[in-house]
Backbone as a chain_set.jsonl record, in Angstrom:
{"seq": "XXXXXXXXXXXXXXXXXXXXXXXXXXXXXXXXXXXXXXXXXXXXXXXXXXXXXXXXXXXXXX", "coords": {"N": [[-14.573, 45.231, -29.402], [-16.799, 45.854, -31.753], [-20.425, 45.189, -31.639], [-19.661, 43.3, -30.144], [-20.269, 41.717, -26.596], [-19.161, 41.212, -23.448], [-18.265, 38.037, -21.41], [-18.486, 39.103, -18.81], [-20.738, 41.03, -19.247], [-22.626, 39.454, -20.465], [-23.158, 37.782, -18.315], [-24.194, 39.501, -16.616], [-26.691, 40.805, -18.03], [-28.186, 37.733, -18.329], [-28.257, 37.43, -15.825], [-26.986, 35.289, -14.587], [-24.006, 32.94, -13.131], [-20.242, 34.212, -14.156], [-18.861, 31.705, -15.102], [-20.44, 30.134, -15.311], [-21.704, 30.792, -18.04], [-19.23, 31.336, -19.568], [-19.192, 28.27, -19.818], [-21.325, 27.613, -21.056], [-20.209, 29.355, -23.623], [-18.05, 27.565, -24.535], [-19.345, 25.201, -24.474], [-20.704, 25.623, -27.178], [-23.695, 26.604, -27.175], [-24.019, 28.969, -26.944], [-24.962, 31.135, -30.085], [-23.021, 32.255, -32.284], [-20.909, 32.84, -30.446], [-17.582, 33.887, -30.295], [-13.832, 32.722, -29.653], [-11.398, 34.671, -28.75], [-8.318, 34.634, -28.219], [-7.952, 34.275, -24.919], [-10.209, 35.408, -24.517], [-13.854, 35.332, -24.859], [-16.199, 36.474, -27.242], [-19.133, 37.466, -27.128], [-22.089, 38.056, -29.351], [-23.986, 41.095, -28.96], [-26.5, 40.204, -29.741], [-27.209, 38.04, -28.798], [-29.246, 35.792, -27.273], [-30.078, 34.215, -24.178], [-29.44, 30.823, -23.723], [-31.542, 28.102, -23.158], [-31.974, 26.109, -19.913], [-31.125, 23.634, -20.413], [-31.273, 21.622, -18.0], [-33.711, 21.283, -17.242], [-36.485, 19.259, -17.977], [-39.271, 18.504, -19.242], [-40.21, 20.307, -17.268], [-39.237, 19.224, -14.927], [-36.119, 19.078, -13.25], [-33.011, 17.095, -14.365], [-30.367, 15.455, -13.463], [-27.356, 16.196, -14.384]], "CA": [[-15.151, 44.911, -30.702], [-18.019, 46.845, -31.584], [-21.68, 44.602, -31.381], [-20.138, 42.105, -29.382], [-20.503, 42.188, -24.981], [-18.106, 40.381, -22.846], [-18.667, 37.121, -20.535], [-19.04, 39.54, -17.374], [-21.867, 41.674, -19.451], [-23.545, 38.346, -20.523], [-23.683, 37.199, -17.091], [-25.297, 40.244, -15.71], [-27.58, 40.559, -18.685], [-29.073, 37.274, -17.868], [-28.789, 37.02, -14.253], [-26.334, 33.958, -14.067], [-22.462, 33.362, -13.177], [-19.727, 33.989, -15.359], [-18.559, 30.662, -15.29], [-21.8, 29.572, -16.523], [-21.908, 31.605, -19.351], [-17.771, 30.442, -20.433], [-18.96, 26.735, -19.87], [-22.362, 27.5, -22.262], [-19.742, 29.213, -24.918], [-17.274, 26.586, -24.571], [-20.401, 24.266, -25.252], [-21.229, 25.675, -28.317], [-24.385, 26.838, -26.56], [-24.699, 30.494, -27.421], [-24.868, 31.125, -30.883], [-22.271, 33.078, -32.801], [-19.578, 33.262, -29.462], [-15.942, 33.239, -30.573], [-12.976, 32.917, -28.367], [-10.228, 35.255, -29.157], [-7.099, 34.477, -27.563], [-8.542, 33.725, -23.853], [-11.812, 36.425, -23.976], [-14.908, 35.285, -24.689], [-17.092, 37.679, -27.581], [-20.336, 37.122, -27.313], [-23.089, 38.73, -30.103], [-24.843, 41.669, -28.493], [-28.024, 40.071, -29.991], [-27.584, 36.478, -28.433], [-30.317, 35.049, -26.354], [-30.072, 33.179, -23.203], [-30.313, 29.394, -23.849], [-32.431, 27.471, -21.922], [-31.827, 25.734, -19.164], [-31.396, 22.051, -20.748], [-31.715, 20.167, -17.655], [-34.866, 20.793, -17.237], [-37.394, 17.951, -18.552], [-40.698, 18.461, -18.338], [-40.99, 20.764, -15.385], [-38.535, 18.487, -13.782], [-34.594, 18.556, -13.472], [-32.308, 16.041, -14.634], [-29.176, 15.463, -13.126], [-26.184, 15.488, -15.603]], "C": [[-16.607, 45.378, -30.704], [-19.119, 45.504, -31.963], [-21.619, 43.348, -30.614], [-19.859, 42.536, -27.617], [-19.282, 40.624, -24.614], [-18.46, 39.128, -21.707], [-19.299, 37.899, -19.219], [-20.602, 40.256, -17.936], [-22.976, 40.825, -19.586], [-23.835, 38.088, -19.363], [-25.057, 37.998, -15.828], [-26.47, 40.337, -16.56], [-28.806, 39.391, -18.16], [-29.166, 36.884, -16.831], [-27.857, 35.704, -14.101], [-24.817, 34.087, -13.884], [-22.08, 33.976, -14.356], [-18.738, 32.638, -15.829], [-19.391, 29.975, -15.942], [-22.379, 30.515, -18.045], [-20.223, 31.344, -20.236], [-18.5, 29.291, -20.603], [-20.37, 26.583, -21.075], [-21.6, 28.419, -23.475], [-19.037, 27.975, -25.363], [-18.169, 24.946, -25.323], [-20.722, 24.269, -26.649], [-22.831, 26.217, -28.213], [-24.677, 28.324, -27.06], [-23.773, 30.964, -28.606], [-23.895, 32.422, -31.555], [-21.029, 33.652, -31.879], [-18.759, 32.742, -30.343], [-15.141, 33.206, -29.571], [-11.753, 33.996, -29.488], [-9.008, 35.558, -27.941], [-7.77, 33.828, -26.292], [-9.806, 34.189, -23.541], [-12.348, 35.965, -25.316], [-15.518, 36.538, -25.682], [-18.18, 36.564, -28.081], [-21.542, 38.543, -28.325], [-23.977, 39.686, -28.954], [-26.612, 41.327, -28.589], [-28.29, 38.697, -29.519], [-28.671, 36.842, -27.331], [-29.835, 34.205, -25.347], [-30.137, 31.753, -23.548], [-30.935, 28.87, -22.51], [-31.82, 26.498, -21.619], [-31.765, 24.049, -19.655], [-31.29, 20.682, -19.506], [-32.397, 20.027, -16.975], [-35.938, 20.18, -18.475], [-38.519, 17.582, -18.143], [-40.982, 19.074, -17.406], [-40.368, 20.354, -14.594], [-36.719, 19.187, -14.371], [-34.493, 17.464, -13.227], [-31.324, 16.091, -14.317], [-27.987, 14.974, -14.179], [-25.195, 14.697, -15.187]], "O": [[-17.401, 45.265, -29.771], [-18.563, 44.674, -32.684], [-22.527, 42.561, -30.346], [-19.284, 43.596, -27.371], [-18.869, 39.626, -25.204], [-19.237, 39.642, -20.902], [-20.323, 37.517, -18.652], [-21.585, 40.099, -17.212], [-24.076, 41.086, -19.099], [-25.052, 38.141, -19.188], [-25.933, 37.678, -15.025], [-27.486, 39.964, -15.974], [-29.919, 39.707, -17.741], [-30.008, 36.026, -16.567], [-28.275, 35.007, -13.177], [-24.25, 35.085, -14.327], [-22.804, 34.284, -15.303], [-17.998, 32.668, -16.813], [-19.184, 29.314, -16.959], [-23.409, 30.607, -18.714], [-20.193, 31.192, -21.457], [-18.58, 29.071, -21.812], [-20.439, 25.621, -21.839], [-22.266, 28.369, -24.51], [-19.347, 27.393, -26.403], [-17.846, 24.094, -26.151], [-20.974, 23.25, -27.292], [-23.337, 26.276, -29.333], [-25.759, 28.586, -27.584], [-22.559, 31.167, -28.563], [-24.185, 33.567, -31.21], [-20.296, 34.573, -32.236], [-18.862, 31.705, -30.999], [-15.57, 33.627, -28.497], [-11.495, 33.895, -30.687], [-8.916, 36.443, -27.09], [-8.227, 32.712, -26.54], [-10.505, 33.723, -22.641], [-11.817, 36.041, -26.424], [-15.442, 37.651, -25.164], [-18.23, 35.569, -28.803], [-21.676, 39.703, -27.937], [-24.624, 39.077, -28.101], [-27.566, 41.802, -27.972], [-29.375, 38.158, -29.737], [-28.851, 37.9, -26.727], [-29.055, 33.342, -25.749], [-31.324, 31.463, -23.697], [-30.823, 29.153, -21.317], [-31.159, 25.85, -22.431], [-32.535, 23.294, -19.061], [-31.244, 19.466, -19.695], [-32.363, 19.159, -16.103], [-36.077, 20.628, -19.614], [-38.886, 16.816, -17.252], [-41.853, 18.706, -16.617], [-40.538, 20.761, -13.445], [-36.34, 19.587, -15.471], [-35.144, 16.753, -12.461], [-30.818, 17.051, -14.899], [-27.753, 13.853, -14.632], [-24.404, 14.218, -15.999]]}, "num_chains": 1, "name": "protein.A"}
């Protein structure tokens, strides 16, 4: 699908698994992912979210 990148491209993009990048679509977490059928399209123009469990400079254990 043309402008959107795939869970493995997201992951290298920002440097993190690809488990952590399913479990922040699955969240609702990065804006404009759909699922189609079992894959993952993510917006070529999404952004990383941040790290929510840090607090203050600190982590929080979920």
């Amino acid at each position: 699908m043309k402008g959107y990148i795939t869970v493995q491209d997201a992951a290298e993009k920002w440097n993190i698994t690809i488990r952590r990048v399913q479990a922040l679509c699955a969240k609702g977490r990065i804006e404009g992912a759909t699922k189609h059928a079992s894959v993952w399209a993510i917006p070529e123009s999404a952004e990383k979210p941040s790290d929510a469990r840090i607090v203050s400079g600190k982590y929080k254990k979920e």
